[in-house]
C-alpha positions in Angstrom: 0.5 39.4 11.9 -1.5 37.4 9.4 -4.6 35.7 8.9 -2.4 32.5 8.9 -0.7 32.4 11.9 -4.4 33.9 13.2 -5.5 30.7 12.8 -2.5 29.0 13.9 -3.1 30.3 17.0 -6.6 29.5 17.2 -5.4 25.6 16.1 -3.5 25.4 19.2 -6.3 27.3 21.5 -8.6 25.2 20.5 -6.1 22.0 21.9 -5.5 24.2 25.4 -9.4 24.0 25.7 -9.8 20.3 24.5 -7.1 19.3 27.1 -8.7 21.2 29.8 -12.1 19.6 29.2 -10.5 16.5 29.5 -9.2 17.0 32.9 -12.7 18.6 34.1 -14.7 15.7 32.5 -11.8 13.0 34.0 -11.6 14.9 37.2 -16.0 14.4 37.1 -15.9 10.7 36.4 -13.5 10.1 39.0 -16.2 11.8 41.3 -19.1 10.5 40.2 -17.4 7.0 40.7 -16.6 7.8 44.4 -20.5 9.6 44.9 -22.1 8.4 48.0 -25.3 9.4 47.1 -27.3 9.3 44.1 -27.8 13.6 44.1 -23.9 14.1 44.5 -23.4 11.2 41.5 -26.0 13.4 39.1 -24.1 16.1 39.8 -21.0 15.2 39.1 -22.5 13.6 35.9 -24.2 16.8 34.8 -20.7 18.5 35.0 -19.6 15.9 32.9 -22.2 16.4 30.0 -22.1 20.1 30.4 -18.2 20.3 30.4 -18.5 16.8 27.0 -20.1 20.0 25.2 -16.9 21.4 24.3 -15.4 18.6 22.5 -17.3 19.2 19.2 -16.9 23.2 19.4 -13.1 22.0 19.5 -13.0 19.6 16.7 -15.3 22.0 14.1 -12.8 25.1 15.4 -9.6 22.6 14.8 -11.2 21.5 11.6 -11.8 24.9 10.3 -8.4 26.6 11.6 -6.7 23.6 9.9 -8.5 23.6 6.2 -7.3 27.6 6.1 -3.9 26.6 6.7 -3.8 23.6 4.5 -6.2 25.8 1.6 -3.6 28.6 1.9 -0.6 26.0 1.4 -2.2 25.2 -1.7 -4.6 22.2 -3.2 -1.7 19.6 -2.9 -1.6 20.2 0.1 -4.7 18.2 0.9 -3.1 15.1 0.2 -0.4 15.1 2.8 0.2 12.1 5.3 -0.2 15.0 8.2 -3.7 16.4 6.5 -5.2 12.8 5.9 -4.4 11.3 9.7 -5.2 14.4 11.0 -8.8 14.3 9.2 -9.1 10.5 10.1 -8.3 11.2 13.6 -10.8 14.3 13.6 -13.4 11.4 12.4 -12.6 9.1 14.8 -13.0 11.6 17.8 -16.4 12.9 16.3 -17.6 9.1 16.0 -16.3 8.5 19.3 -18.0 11.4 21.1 -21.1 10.5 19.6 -20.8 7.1 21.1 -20.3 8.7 24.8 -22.7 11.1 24.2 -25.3 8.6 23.8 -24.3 6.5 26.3 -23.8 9.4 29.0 -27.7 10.3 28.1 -28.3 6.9 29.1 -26.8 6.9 32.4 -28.0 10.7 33.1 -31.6 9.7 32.7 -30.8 6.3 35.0 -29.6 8.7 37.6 -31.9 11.4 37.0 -35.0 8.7 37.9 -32.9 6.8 40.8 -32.7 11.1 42.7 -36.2 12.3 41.7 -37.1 8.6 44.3 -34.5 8.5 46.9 -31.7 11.7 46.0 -29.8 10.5 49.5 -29.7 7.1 48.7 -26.4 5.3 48.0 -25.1 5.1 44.7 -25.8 1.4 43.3 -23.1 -0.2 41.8 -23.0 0.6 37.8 -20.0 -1.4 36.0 -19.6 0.1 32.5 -19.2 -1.4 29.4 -15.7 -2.0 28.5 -15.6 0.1 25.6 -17.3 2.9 28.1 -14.6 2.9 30.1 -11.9 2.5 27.4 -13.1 5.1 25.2 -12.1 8.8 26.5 -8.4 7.3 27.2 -8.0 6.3 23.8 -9.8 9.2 22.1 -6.3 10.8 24.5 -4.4 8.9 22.2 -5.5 9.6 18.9 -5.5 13.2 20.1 -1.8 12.9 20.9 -1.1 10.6 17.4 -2.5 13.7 15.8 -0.8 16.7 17.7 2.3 14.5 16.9 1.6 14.0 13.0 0.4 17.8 13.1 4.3 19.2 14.4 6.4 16.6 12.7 4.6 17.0 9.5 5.4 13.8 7.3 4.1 13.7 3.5 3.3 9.8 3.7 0.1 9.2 4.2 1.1 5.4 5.5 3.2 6.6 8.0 1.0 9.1 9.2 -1.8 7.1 9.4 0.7 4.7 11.7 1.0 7.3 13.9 -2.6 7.0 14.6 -2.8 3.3 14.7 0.4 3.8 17.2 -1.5 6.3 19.0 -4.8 4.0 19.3 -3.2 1.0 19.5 -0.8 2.5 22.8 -3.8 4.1 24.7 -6.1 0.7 24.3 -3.5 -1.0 26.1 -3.2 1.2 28.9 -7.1 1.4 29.2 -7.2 -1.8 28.8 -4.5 -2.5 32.4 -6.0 0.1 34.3 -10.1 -1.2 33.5 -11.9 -1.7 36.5 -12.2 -5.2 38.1 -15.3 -6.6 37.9 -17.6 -6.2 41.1 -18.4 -9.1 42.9 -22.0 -9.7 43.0 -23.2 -7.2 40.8 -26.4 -8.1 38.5 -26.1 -8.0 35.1 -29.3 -5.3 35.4 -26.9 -3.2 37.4 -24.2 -3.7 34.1 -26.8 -3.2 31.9 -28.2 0.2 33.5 -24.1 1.9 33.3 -24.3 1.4 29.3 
C-alpha cells in the first residue's frame, strides 16, 4: 500500500458519494414535485440543499486526489487529453452547481414565505426554467464523459475533450425529451417564482 493508490481510492470514493447524492437529491426533487402541501414541498427541498452540499466536498476531494496522481506521474503529465477534459469537466460541474445553488436559494426562500402563511396549503404550480430542469441530467453526463476519459485514458487532448462534448451533448438531449410539458394556465409569476 501506497500513498498513490491511497488516493486512488479516495478518487473513486469520492464518485460512490457523488453518485449517491445524486440519487438522494433526484429521489427529493421527484418529491417535492409530487408535495401536496407547501410544508412537505420545503421539506423535501431542504433535503435537497442539505444533501447539493456534497457536490463541492466531492469535486475539491476528486480535484485534489487527481493532481497527486497526475503530480506523481510527472509534469508532462499535466498535459494529457484525460487531465485537461477531466479539469474542464471539473469546471463545468463547479460552474454548474453554482448556477443551481443560486437558483435552489431562490426557490427555498419562495417556499420558506408561501409555509410561514399557509404550511397546509397546496403547492402552487412552479414550472422551472428549462435550463433548471436540464441542468443536474447533464452535469450526469459530463460526470460520466469524465469517469469515461479518466479509465480509458487517451493522450489527445481533442479527443478527450469529445468525450465531454459527447457526454454533454447526449445528456442535453435526453433532458431535453423527458422536460416537463408546460402547464396549462399557469402565470408567468408562477414561472417566474420556480427560477
Amino acid at each position: 500500500m501506497d500513498a498513490y493508490h491511497i488516493a486512488l481510492f479516495l478518487h473513486v470514493v469520492t464518485l460512490i458519494v457523488a453518485a449517491s447524492a445524486t440519487a438522494v437529491t433526484k429521489l427529493a426533487v421527484g418529491r417535492r414535485i409530487r408535495a401536496r402541501t407547501v410544508r412537505e414541498a420545503l421539506e423535501w427541498h431542504e433535503l435537497l440543499v442539505t444533501t447539493s452540499k456534497l457536490f463541492p466536498i466531492c469535486l475539491a476531494a476528486f480535484l485534489a486526489t487527481g493532481a497527486y496522481m497526475v503530480s506523481v506521474a510527472g509534469a508532462r503529465a499535466w498535459s494529457a487529453g484525460f487531465v485537461v477534459a477531466g479539469l474542464v469537466g471539473i469546471t463545468l460541474l463547479f460552474g454548474s452547481g453554482i448556477y443551481l445553488g443560486v437558483k435552489a436559494k431562490g426557490l427555498g426562500q419562495l417556499l420558506s414565505s408561501l409555509a410561514s402563511k399557509a404550511p397546509d396549503a397546496a403547492v402552487p404550480s412552479l414550472v422551472p426554467p428549462p435550463l433548471v430542469a436540464m441542468l443536474p441530467i447533464v452535469n450526469t453526463g459530463i460526470a460520466l464523459a469524465v469517469v469515461f476519459d479518466m479509465v480509458t485514458k487517451p493522450a489527445n487532448v481533442v479527443v478527450a475533450l469529445g468525450v465531454i462534448a459527447a457526454g454533454i451533448g447526449a445528456s442535453a438531449f435526453i433532458a431535453w425529451r423527458q422536460r416537463p410539458p408546460a402547464v396549462a394556465g399557469s402565470s408567468q409569476s408562477d414561472r417566474r417564482a420556480a427560477a
